[in-house]
Structure formats: C-alpha cells, structure tokens
C-alpha positions in Angstrom: -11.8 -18.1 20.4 -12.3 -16.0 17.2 -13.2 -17.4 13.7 -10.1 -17.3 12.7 -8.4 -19.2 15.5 -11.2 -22.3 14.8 -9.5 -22.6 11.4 -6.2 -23.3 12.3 -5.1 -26.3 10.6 -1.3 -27.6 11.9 0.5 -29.5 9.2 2.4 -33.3 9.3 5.8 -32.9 8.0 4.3 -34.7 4.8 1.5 -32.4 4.3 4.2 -29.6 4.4 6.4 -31.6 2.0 2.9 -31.6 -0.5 2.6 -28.1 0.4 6.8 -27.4 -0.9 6.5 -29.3 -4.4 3.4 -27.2 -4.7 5.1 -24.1 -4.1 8.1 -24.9 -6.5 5.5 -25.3 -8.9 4.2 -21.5 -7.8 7.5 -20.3 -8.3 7.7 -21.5 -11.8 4.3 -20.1 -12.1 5.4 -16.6 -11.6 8.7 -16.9 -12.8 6.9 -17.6 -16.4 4.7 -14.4 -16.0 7.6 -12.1 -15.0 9.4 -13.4 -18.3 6.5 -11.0 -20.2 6.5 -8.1 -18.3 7.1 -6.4 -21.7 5.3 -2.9 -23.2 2.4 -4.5 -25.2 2.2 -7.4 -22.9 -1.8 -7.9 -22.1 -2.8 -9.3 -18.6 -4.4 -12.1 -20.4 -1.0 -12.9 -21.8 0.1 -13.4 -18.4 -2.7 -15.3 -17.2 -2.1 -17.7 -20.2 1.3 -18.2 -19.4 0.6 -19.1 -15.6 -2.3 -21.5 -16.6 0.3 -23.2 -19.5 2.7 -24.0 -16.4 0.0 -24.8 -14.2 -1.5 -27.3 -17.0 2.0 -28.9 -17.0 2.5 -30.0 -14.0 -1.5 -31.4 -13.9 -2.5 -28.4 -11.5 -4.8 -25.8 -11.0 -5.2 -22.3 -9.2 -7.4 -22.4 -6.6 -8.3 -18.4 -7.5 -10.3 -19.4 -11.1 -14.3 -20.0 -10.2 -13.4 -18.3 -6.4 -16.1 -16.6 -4.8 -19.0 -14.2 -5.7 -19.1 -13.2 -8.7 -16.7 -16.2 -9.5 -13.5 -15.0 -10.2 -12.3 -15.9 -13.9 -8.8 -16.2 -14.3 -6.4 -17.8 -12.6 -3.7 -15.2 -11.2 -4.9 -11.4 -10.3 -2.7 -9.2 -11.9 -2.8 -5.2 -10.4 -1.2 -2.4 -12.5 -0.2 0.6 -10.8 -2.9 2.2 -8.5 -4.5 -1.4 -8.6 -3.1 -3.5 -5.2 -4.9 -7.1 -5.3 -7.5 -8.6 -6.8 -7.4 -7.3 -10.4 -9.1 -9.4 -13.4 -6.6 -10.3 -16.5 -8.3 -8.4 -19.8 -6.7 -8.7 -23.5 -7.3 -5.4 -24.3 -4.9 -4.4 -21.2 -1.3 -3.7 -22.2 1.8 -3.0 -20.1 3.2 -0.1 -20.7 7.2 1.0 -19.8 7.3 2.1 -16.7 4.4 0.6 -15.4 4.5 -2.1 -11.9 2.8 -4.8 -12.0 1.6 -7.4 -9.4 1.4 -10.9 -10.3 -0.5 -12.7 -7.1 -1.2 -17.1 -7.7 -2.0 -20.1 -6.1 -1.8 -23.7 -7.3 -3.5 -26.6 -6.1 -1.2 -29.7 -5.8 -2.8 -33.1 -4.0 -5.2 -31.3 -2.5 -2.9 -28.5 -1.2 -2.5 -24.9 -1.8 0.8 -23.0 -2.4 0.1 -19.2 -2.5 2.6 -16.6 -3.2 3.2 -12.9 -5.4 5.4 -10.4 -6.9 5.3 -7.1 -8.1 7.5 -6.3 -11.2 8.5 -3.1 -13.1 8.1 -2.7 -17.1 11.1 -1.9 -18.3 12.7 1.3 -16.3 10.5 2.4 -13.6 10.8 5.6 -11.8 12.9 5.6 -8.4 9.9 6.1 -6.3 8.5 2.8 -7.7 11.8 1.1 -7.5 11.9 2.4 -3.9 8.2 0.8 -3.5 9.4 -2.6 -4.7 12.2 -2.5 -2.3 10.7 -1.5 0.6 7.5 -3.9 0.1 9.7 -7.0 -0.4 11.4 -6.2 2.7 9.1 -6.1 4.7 7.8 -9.6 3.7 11.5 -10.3 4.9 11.2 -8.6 8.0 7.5 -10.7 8.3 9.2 -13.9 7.5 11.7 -13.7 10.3 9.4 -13.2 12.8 7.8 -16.7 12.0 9.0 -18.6 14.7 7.6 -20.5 17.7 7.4 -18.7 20.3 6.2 -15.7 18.5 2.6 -14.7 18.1 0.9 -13.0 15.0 1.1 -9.5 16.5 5.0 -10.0 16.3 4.9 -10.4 12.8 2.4 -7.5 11.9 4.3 -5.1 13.8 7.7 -6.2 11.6 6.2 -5.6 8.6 4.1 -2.2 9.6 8.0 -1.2 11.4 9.9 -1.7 8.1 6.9 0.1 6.2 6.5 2.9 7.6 9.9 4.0 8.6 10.5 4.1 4.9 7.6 6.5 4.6 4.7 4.2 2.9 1.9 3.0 4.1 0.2 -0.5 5.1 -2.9 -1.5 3.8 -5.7 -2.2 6.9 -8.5 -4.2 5.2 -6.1 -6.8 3.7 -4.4 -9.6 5.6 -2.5 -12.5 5.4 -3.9 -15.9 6.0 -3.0 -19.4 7.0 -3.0 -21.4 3.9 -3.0 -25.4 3.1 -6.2 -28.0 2.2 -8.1 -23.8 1.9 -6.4 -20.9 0.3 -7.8 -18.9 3.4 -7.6 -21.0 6.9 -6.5 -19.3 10.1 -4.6 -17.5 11.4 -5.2 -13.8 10.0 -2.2 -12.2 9.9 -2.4 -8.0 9.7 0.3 -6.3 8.2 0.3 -3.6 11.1 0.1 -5.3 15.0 1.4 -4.7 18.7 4.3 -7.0 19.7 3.4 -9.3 22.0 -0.2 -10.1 20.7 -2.2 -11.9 19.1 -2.6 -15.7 18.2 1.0 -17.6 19.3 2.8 -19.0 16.3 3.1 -23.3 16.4 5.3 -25.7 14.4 2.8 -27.0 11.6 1.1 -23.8 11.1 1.4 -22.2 7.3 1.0 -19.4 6.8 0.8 -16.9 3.8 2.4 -13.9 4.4 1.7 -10.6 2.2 2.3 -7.3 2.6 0.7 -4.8 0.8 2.1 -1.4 0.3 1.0 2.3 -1.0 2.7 5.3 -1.5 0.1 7.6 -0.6 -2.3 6.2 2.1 -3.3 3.1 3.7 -6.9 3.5 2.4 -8.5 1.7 -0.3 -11.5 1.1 -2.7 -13.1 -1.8 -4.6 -14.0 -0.9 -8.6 -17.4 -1.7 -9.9 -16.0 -5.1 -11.0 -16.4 -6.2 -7.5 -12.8 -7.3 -7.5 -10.1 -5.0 -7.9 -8.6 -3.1 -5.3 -7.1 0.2 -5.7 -4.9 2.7 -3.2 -8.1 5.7 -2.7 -6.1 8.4 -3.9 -4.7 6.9 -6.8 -1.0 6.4 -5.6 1.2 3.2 -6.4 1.4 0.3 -4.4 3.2 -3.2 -4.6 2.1 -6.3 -2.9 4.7 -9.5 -2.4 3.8 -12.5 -0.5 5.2 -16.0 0.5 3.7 -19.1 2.3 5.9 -19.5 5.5 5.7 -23.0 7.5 6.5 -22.6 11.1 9.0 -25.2 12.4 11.0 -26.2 14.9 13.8 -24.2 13.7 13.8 -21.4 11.2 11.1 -20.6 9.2 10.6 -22.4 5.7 9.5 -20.8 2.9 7.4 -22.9 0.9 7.0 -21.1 -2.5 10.7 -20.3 -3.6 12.3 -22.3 -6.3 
C-alpha cells in the first residue's frame, strides 16, 4: 500500500454535508474574485476580495501560512504562462486579454472545500477561449468518472482523453488529491492514467479533482519564488478544479453554489 492509499479518509454523510456548506462558501469565494477580472485589477485586489468573503462567513483558507516558505495569501492566482501556485502582488495588473487562474480553499468546522477557475480579461484570443473550454471539460469528463466501481486510473485517462484529442497538453508533476480534515489526503489523482487502474473509487471518498492544461507542452518549471509554476516554454495554460464526493449514486460536487 502506497502513501497515498494510507491517507484515505472516507467521509460520514455529515462530514460530507460540513464539507458542502464549506464549498458553497468556496463558490462565493471565487465568484467574488471573478467579479474583478478587470484591466488594472491587481492580484492583491483579488486576494482581498476572497479573504473579505472568507472573513464573512468566520472562515479561513487553508492555503495562507501553507508550507515552506509559508505561503502568504490566501488564493494563488496564475496569469497566463503561470499554471498554479502563483503569489497575489499589488504591483501586478490584469491586462485585456490576459487568463487568469483563481485556485481557493476554505476551512469550515474543521473541513476543507477546495476548488478553481480560470477566467479571461475582457476579450481573449480564440486559442485561449479554446483553452478554457477544453480544460473545464475535461474536469467534466473527470467528474463523471467518479463513481464506485471505478478506480482513479479511470478518471485520469478521462481527463488526459478529452485533453489531448483537442490538441493540449496535461500537466505530469501536478495531481489531484483527496481532500477533507487536510487540503491534501489520499488518493492522488493524475490527470493522465490507464483505465482499469489504480486505487478503486469508494462511497465517502472526496476528492479534488483538477486538471491542468497547456497549450504548448506538458512540461513545467518552478520561479525563484519557490512557488509559482509556469508551462516550460512559456505557452498558456488554464487550470479548473472541483471537490467531487463519491456516493452511492452520482457523483456530488461539493463546491458549486
């Protein structure tokens, strides 16, 4: 049994039910970020937003203080090039045309609700309008697969199908992650897999799904701020994610309005 299979953590009904006000409360989150996605907009603007909704509802985002060094805000927000991971700044403006990814988590009764977009400033080109499109489908396609009876390979494979036949690219050293009293428990789910592998899917597991996508090449490289992730050649990417219970039935997505 790997690492990630010892930090499985199946959910009680209730715990999910925690887990669903808390991603309501993600929703607004980002809902309140994309409302700014305006030329001259800063990234700490949108950080400032999400932590105004977050202090509302008495929350926090288990991202702020996570670790080493300690990350300092409390959504990532990527521009462009920049796929996940990247540090809010006040002296960095949207500009029209630019896609951004807004990526948050919030902390409700000791459970985390994890979920992101990517959005477009103004008119974006139709290469990055193609990018959004394709990305959030394949969280789609991901989502469908998250079913008992399935395993996590299943789900990979979904997404890296629906990618790639479009012509993009998955990333390979990012994953999603079961999600719930930890932002990262088991299982690790790869956007890319082989049907028919990996760890099976069970009713109680959550899971946050998130692929990310790049126009140019799956391959990537961290800045020197030891946090933000950019595509290696400089091409655009998008990254969109939900936190997906398992049930008896369909899957449930936990961070929707």
């Amino acid at each position: 049994m790997d690492d990630w299979a010892r930090q499985i953590h199946i959910k009680t009904p209730a715990e999910i039910a925690i887990m669903r006000d808390a991603g309501r409360i993600n929703a607004e989150v980002l809902a309140a970020t994309k409302a700014l996605l305006q030329p001259g907009v800063s990234t700490a603007d949108l950080n400032a937003a999400a932590e105004e909704v977050l202090k509302k509802h008495g929350c926090f985002s288990p991202f702020k203080g996570y670790g080493r060094p300690p990350f300092p805000t409390s959504v990532t927000v990527c521009i462009n090039r920049e796929m996940v991971h990247g540090i809010p700044k006040k002296d960095r403006k949207l500009r029209q045309g630019d896609i951004v990814s807004v990526d948050c988590g919030t902390v409700l009764d000791g459970f985390v609700a994890d979920s992101a977009y990517t959005g477009g400033v103004g008119e974006i080109s139709p290469r990055a309008r193609e990018l959004l499109e394709v990305t959030e489908g394949a969280l789609y396609a991901g989502i469908e697969k998250m079913r008992v009876g399935s395993r996590t390979g299943d789900v990979g494979a979904a997404i890296q199908r629906h990618v790639e036949s479009q012509g993009f690219h998955v990333t390979r050293e990012y994953t999603g992650h079961g999600v719930g009293r930890q932002m990262h428990e088991g299982p690790q789910v790869p956007n890319y897999g082989k049907p028919g592998t990996g760890l099976p899917l069970k009713q109680g597991m959550t899971i946050a799904l998130e692929p990310m996508v790049l126009v140019g090449t799956h391959a990537t490289r961290v800045l020197p701020d030891r946090w933000t992730v950019v595509s290696a050649d400089g091409s655009l990417t998008a990254h969109f994610e939900h936190t997906v219970a398992v049930t008896a039935g369909d899957p449930l997505i936990l961070t929707v309005p």
